[in-house]
C-alpha positions as CSV (number, residue, x, y, z in Angstrom):
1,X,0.0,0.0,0.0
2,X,1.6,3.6,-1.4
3,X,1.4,6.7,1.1
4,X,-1.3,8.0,-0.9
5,X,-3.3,5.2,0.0
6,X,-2.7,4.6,3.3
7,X,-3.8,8.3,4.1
8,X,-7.0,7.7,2.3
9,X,-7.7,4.5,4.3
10,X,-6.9,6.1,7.3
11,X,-8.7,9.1,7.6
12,X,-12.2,6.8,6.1
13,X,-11.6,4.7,9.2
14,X,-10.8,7.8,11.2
15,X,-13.8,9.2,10.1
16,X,-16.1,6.3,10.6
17,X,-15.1,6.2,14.3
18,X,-16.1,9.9,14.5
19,X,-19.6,9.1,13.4
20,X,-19.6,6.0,15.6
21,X,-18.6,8.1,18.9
22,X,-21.2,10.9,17.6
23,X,-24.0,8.1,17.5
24,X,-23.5,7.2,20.6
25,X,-25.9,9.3,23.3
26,X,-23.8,11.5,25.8
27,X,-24.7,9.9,29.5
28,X,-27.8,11.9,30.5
29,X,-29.7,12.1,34.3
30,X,-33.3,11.5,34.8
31,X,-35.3,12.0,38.0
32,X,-38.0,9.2,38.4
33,X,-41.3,9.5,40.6
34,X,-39.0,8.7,44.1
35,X,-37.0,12.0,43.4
36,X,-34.2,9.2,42.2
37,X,-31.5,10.4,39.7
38,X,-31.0,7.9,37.0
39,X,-28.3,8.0,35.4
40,X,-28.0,6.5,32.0
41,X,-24.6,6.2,30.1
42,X,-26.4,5.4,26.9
43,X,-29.5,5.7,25.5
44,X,-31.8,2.8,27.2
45,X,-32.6,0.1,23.5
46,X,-33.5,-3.2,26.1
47,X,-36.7,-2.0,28.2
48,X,-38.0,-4.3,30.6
49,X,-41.4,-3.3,31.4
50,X,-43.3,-4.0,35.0
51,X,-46.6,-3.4,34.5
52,X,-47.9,-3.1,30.4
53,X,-46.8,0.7,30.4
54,X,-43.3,0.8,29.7
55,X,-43.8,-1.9,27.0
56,X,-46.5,0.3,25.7
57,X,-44.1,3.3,25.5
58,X,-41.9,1.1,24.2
59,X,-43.6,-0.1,21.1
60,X,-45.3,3.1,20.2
61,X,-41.9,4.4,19.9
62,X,-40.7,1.7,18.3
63,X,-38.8,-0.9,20.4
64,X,-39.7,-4.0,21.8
65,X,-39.2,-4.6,25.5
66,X,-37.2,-7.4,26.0
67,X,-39.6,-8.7,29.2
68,X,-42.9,-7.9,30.5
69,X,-44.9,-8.4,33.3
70,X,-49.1,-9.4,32.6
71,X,-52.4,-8.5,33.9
72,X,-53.8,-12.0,33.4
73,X,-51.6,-14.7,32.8
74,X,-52.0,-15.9,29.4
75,X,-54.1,-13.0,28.3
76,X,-52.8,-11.2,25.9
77,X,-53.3,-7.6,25.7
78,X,-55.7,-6.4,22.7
79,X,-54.4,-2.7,22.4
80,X,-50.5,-4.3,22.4
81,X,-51.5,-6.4,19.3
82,X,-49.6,-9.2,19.3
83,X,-46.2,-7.2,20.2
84,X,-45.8,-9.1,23.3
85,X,-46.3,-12.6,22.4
86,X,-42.9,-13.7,22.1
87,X,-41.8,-11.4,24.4
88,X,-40.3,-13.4,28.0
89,X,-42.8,-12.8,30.5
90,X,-41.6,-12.3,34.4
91,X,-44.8,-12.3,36.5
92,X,-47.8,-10.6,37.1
93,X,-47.1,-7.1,37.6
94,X,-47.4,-7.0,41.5
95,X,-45.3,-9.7,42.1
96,X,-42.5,-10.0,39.3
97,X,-39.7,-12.4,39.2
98,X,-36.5,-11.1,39.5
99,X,-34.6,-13.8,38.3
100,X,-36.3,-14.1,35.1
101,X,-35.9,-10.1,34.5
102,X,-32.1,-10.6,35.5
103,X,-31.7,-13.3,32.2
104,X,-33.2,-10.6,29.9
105,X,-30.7,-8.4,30.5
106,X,-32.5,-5.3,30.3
107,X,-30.3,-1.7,30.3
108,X,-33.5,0.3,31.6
109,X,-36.0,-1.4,34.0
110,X,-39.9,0.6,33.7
111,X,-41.7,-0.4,36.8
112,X,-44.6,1.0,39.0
113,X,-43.8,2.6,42.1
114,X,-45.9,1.0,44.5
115,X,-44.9,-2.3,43.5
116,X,-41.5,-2.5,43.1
117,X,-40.4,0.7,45.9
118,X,-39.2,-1.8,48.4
119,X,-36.9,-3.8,45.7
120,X,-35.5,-0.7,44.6
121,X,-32.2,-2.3,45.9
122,X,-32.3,-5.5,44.0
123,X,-33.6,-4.2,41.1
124,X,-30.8,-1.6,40.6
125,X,-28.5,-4.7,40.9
126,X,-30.1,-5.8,37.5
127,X,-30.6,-2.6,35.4
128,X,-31.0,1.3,35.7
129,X,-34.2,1.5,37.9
130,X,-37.1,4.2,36.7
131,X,-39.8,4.2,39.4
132,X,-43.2,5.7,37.7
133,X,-46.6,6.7,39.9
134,X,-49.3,6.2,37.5
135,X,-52.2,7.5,39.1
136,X,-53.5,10.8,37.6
137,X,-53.6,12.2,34.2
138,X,-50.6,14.8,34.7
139,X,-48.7,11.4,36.2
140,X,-49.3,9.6,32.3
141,X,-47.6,12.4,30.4
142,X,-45.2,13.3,32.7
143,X,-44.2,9.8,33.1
144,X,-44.3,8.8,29.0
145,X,-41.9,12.2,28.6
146,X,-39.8,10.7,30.9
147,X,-39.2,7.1,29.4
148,X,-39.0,8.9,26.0
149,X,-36.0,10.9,27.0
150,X,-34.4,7.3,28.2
151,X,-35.0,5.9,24.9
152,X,-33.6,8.8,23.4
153,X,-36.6,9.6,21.9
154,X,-37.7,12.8,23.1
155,X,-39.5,14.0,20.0
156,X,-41.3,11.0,19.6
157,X,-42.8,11.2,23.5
158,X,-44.0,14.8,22.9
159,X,-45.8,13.8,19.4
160,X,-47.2,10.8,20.8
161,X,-48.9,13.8,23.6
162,X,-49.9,16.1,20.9
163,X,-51.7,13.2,19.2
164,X,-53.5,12.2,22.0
165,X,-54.9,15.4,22.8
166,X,-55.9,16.4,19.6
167,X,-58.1,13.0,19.5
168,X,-59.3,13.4,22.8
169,X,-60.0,16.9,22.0
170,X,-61.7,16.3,19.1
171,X,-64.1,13.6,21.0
172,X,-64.8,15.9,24.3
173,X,-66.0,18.9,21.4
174,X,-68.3,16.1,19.9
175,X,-69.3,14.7,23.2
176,X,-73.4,15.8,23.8
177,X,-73.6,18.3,26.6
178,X,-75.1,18.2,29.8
179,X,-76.7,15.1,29.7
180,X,-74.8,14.0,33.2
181,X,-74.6,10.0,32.3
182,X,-73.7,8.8,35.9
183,X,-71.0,6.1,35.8
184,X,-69.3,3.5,38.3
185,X,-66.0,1.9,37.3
186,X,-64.4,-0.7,39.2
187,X,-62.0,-3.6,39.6
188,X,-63.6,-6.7,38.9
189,X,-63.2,-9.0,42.0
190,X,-64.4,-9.3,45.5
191,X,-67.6,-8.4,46.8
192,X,-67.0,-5.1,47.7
193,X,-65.2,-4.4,44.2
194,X,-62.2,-1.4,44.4
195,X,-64.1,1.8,43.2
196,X,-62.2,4.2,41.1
197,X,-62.2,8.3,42.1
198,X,-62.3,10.3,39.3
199,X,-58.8,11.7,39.6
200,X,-57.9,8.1,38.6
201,X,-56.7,8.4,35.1
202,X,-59.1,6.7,33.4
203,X,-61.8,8.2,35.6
204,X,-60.8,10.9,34.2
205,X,-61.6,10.5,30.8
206,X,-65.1,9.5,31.5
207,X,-65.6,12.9,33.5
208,X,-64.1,14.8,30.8
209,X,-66.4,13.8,28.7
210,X,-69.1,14.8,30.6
211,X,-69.8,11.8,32.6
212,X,-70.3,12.2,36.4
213,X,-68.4,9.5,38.5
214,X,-70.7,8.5,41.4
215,X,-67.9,7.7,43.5
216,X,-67.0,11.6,43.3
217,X,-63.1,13.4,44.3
218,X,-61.1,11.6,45.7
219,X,-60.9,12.7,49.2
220,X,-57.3,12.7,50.0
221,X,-55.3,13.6,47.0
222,X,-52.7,14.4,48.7
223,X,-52.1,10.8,49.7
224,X,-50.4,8.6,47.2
225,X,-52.0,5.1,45.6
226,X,-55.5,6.2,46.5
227,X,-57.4,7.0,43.9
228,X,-59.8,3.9,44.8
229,X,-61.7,2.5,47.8
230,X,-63.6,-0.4,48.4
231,X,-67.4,0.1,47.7
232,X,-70.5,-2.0,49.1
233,X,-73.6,-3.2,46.6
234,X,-75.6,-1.6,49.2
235,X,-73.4,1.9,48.5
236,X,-74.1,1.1,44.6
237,X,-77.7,0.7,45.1
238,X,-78.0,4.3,46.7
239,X,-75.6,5.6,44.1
240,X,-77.9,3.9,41.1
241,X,-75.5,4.7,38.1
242,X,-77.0,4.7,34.9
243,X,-73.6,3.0,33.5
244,X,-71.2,0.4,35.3
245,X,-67.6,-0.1,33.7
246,X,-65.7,-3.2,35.3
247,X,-62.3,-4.4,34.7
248,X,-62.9,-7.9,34.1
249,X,-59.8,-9.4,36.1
250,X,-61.0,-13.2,35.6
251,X,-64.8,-15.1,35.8
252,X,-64.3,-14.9,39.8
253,X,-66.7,-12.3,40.2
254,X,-68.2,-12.5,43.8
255,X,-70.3,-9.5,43.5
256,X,-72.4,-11.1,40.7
257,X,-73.6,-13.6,43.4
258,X,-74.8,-10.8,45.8
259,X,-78.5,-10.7,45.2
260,X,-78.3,-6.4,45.2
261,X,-76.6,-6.8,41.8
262,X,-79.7,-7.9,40.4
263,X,-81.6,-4.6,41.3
264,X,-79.0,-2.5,39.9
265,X,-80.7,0.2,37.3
266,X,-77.7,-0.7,35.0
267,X,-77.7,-4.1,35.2
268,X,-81.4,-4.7,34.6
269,X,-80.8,-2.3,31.7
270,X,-78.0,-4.0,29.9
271,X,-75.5,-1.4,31.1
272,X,-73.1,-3.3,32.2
273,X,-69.6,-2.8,30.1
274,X,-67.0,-5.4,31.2
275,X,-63.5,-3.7,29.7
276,X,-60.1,-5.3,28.9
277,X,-56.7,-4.7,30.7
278,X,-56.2,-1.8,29.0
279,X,-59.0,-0.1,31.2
280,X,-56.4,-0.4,33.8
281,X,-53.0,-0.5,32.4
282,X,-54.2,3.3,30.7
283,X,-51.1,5.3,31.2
284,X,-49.2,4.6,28.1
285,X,-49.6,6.4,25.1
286,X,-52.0,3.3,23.0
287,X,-53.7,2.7,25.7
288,X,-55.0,5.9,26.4
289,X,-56.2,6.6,22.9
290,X,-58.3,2.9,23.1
291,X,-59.7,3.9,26.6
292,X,-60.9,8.0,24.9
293,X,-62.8,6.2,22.0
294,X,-64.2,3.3,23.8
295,X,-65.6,5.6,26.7
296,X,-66.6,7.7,24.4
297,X,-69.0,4.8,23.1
298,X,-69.9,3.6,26.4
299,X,-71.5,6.9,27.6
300,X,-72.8,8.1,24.0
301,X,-73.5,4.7,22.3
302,X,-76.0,7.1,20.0
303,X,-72.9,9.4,19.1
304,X,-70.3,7.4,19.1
305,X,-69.2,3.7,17.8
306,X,-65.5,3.0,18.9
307,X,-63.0,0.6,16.6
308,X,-61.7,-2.2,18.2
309,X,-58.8,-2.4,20.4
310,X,-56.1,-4.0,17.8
311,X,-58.1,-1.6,14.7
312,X,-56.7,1.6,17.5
313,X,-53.5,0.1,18.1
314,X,-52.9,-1.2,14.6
315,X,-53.1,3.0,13.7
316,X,-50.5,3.7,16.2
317,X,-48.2,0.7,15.8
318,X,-48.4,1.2,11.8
């Protein structure tokens, strides 16, 4: 090889590292929902989701988490598509296992607080540790901006906020007015089921669209994971919604065998609406735009007619 050559081959490779260093994401520092700082060296490409909302913020920004807790074992998650099948699962996502989320060697762990607080320590053995609340509306945006940013993907996060209000802004301006459709959502189990406050996120949605929550404000806001308490038939009978939204958890519905369930307004009326996980899981950027359209539908069945789940998410996931 002449001089002339040797330069040229040089400064190609010389410049090919350049790009390659450039490419690569300075460290960064985020603060999670415990007042934590993260810090990153990189941007985060192997998410490993607790709970369906990192995985959801994950594929709407285009990356596949590389584990994922469930709602339901063996229930797939409509508004996730199929994203998740083949995807290692690690637990229900109140009681993950650590072991399996150690073998998927994830560089950013997504978990909910309330669950996983207390194995903060073990956890951050395994992976960069971001804590999220998910309660309230202003905790689903803050909290998407803030895995978006680990991801590198910034941008992204903020579009994937503009779009969603837009939508929903777009439904509450179509949304008839004044008609005060009384709703109850709850959590499917037990016989005194876990009644939602409407500063629960998905709450909400319903009272933004004009619907009026019969379980009311949440008396305490100031105290955190309490957006829901534990409400008697006898409490629903007095509160006689004209709509009742339940997370359907599983066929173990105790409540259904109370004989009070019977005389419920809604129930005799057919106004019963038994939603999928993504009722629950509503934080993350596709679920939140299923739950907006299907609400819509529940309250205003004569206005509105909502796509499916996977129709939503197929939109979103294109």
């Amino acid at each position: 090889m002449n001089r002339r050559d040797f330069l040229i081959r040089s400064t190609a490779v010389g410049m090919v590292a350049m790009f390659a260093t450039a490419a690569k994401a300075a460290p960064h520092t985020i603060t999670d929902d415990r007042g934590v700082a993260i810090k990153l060296p990189d941007d985060a490409k192997r998410v490993a989701a607790i709970s369906y909302f990192g995985a959801d913020v994950a594929l709407a920004l285009g990356i596949t988490p590389v584990a994922s807790t469930y709602m339901v074992e063996g229930r797939n998650p409509d508004h996730l598509l199929d994203r998740l099948v083949d995807v290692p699962k690690i637990g229900q996502r109140a009681n993950p296992n650590l072991e399996l989320l150690a073998q998927a060697k994830p560089d950013l762990i997504v978990a909910i607080k309330r669950y996983t607080e207390a194995n903060a320590g073990k956890l951050e053995e395994i992976a960069p540790y971001l804590a999220v609340r998910l309660e309230t509306p202003e905790d689903s945006e803050r909290d998407l901006l803030l895995v978006a940013e680990a991801l590198g993907k910034k941008a992204e996060g903020e579009k994937l906020v503009s779009d969603f209000h837009a939508e929903f802004d777009a439904l509450k301006a179509k949304a008839p007015k004044d008609r005060g459709i009384k709703y109850l959502y709850f959590y499917g189990s037990g016989e005194a089921p876990w009644t939602f406050y409407e500063d629960d996120v998905t709450a909400s949605i319903l009272t933004a669209l004009g619907g009026v929550n019969v379980a009311g404000k949440n008396p305490t806001p100031e105290v955190p994971d309490n957006t829901a308490f534990e409400m008697n038939l006898e409490a629903m009978l007095v509160a006689d919604p004209d709509v009742i939204i339940v997370y359907d958890y599983g066929p173990d519905r105790p409540f259904e065998t109370n004989p009070i369930w019977s005389s419920l307004r809604a129930v005799q009326e057919g106004k019963v609406h038994f939603v999928g996980d993504h009722w629950i899981e509503s934080h993350g950027p596709i679920a939140r735009r299923v739950v907006i359209n299907e609400a819509a539908a529940i309250l205003y069945p004569d206005v509105f007619k909502a796509d499916s789940p996977r129709t939503i998410a197929a939109r979103i996931l294109a």
